[in-house]
MDAnalysis code that builds the backbone (N, CA, C; Angstrom):
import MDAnalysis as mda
import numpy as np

u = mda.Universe.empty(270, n_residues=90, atom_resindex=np.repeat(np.arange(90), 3), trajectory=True)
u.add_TopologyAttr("name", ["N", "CA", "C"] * 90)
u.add_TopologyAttr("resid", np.arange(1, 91))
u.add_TopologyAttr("resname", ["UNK", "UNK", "UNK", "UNK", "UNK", "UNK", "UNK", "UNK", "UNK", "UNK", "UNK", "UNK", "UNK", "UNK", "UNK", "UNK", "UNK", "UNK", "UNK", "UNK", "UNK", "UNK", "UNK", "UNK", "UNK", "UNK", "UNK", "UNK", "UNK", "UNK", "UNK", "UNK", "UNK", "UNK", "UNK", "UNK", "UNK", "UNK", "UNK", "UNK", "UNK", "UNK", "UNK", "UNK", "UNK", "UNK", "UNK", "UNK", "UNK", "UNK", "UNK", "UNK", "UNK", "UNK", "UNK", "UNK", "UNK", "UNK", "UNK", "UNK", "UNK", "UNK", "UNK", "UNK", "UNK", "UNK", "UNK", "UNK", "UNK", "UNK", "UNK", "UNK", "UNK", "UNK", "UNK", "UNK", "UNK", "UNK", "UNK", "UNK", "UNK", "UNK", "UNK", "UNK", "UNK", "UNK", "UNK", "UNK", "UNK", "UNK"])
u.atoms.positions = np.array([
    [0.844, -1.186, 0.000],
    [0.000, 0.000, 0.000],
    [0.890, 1.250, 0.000],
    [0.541, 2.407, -0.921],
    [1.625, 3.460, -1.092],
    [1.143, 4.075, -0.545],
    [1.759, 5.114, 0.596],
    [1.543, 5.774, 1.678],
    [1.668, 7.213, 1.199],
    [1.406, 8.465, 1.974],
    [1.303, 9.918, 1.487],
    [2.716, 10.017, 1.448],
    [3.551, 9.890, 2.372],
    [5.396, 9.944, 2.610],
    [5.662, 9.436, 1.814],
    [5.389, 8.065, 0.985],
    [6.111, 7.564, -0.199],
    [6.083, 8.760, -1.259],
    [4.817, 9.516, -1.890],
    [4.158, 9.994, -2.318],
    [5.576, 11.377, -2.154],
    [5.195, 11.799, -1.485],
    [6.647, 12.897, -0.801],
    [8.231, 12.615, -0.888],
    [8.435, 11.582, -0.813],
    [9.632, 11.156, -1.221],
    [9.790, 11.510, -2.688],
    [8.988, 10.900, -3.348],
    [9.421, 10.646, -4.702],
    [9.067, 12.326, -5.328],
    [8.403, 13.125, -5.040],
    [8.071, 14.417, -5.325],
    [9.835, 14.916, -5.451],
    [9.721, 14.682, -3.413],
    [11.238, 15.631, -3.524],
    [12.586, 15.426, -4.428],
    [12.242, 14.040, -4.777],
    [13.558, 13.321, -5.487],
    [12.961, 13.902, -6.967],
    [11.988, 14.326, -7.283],
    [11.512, 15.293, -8.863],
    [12.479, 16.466, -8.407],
    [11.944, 17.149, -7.684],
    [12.415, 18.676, -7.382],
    [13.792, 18.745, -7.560],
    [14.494, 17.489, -7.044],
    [15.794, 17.407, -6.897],
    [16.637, 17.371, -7.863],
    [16.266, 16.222, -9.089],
    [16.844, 15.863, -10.488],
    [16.370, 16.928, -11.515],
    [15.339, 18.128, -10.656],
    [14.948, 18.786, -12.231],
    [15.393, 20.376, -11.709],
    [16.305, 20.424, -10.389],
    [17.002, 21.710, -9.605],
    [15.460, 22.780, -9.892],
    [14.636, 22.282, -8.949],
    [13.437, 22.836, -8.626],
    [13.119, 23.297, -7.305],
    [12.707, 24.285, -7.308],
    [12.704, 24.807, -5.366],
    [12.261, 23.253, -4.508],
    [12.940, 23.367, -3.563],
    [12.091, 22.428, -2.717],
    [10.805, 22.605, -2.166],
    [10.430, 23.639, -1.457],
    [9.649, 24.048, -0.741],
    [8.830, 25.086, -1.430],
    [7.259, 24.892, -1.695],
    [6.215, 25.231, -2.535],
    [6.053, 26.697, -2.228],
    [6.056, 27.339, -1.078],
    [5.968, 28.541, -1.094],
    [7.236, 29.228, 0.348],
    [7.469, 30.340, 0.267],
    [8.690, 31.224, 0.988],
    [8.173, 31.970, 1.866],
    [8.035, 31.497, 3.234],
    [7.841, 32.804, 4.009],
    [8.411, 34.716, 3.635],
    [7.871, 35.157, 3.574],
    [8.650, 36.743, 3.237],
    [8.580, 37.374, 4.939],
    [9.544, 38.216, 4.567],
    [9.893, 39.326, 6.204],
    [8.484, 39.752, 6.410],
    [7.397, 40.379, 5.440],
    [6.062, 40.810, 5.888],
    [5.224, 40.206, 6.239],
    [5.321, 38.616, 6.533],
    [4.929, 38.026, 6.528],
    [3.820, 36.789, 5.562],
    [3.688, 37.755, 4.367],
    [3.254, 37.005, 3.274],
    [4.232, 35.708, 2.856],
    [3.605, 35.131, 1.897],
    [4.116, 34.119, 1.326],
    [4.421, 34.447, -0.168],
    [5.155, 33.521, -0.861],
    [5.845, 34.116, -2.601],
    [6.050, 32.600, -2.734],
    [5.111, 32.144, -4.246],
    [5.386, 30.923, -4.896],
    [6.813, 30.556, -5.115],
    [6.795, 29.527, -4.916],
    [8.064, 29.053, -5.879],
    [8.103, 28.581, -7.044],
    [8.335, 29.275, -8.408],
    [7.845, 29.032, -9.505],
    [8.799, 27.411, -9.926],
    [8.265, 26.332, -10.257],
    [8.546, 25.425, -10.825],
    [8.434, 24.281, -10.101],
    [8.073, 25.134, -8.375],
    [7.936, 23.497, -7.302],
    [6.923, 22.400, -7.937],
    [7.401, 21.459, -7.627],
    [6.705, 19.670, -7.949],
    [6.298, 19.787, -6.262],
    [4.423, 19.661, -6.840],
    [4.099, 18.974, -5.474],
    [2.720, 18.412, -5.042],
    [2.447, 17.875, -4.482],
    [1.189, 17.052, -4.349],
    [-0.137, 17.782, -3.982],
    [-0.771, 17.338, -4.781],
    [-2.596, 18.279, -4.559],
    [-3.562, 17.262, -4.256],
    [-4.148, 17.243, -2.868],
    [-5.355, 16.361, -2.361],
    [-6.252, 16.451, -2.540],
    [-7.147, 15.445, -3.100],
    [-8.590, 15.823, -3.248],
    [-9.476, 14.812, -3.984],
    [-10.677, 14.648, -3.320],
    [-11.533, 13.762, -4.047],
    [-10.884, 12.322, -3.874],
    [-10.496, 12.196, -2.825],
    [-9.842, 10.982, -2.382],
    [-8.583, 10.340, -2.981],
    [-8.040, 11.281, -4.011],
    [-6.900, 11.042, -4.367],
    [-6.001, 11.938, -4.095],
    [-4.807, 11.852, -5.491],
    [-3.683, 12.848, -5.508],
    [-3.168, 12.907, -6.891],
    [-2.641, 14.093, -7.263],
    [-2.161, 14.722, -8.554],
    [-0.939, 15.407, -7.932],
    [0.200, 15.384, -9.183],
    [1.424, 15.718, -9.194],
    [0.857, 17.491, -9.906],
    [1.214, 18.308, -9.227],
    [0.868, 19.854, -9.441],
    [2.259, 20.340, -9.667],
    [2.406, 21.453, -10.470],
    [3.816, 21.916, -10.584],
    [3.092, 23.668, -10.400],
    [3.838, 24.595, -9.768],
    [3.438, 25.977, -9.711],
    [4.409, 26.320, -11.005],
    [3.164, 27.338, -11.813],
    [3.925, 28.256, -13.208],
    [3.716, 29.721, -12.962],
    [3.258, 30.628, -11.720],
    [3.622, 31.420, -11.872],
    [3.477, 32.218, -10.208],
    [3.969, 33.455, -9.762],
    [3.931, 33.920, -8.935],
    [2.898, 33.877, -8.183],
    [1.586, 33.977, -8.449],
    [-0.102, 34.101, -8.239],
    [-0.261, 32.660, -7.651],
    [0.575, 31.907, -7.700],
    [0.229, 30.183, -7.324],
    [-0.378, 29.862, -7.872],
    [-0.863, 29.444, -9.620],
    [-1.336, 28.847, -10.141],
    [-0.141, 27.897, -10.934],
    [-0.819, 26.678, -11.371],
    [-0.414, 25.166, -11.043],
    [-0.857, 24.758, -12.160],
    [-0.143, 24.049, -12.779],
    [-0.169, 23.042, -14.210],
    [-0.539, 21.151, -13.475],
    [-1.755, 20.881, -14.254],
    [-1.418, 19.170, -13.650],
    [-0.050, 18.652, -14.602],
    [0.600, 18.411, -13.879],
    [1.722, 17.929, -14.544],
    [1.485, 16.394, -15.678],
    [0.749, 15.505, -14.982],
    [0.743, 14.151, -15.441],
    [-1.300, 14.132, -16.340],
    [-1.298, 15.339, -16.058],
    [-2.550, 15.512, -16.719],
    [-3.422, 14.485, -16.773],
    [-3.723, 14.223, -14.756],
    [-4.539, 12.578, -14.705],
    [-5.404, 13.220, -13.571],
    [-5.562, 14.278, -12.910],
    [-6.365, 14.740, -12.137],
    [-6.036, 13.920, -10.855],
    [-7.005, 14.001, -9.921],
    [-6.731, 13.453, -8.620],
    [-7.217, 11.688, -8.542],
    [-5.853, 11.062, -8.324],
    [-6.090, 9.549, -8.790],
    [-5.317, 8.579, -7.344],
    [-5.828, 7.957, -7.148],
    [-5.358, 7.031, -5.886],
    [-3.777, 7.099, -6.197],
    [-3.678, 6.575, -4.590],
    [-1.627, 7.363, -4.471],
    [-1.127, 5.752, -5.111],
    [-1.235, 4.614, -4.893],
    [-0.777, 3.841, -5.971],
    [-0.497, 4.196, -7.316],
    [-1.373, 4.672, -8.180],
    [-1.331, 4.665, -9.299],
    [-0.762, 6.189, -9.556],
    [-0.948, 7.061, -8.595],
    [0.293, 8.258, -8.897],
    [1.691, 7.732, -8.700],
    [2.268, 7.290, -7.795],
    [3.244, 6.536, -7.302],
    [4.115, 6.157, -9.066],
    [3.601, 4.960, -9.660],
    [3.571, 4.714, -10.491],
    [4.310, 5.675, -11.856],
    [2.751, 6.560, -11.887],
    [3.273, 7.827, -12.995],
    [4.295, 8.675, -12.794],
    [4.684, 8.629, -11.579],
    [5.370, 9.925, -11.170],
    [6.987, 8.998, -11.273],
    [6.693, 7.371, -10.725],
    [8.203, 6.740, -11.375],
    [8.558, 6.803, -12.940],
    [7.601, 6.740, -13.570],
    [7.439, 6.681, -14.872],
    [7.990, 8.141, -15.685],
    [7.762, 9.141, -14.806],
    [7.641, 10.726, -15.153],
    [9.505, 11.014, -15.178],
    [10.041, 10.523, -13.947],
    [11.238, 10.552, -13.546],
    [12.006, 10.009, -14.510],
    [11.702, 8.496, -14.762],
    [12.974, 7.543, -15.439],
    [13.058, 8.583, -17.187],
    [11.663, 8.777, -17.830],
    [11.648, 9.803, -19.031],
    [12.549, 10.841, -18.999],
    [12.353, 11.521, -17.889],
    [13.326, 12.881, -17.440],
    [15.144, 12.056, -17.518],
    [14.820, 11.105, -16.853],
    [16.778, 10.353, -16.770],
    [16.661, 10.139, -18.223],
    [15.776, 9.413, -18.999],
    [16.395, 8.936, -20.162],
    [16.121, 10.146, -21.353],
    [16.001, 11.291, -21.172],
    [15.743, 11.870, -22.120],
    [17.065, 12.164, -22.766],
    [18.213, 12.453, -22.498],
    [19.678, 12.478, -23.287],
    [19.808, 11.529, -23.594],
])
């Protein structure tokens, strides 16, 4: 059974191989917050999960795997699938 932390692991190990912020949004000194444009990161809902990537300052979000919110098994899956493409693309 694939767990939300598996789910998180494999996100951060995206962020990591594609030199993507880690962390989805930045505390600021005023206390607001500021996107991180290009973070990989998980969106809950409807009893699943989708791989979300932020494209611009405003926090709006591209589905990356363009599968909507789908049980964490079968994200698990796409998101190994998403990775090895990214390694084998050279």
């Amino acid at each position: 059974m694939t767990t939300k932390r598996e789910l998180e692991t494999v996100v951060e190990r995206l962020n990591r191989i594609t030199n993507s912020p880690l962390a989805t949004y930045t505390k600021r000194d005023d206390g607001k917050f500021t996107a991180n444009i290009g973070n990989y990161h998980l969106s809950g809902a409807y009893g699943g999960y989708a791989l979300h990537r932020l494209v611009n300052e405003a926090g709006g979000v591209q589905d990356v795997l363009r599968t909507g919110h789908v049980p964490k098994a079968e994200l698990c899956r796409l998101m190994h699938a998403f990775i090895q493409g990214i390694a084998t693309k050279d």
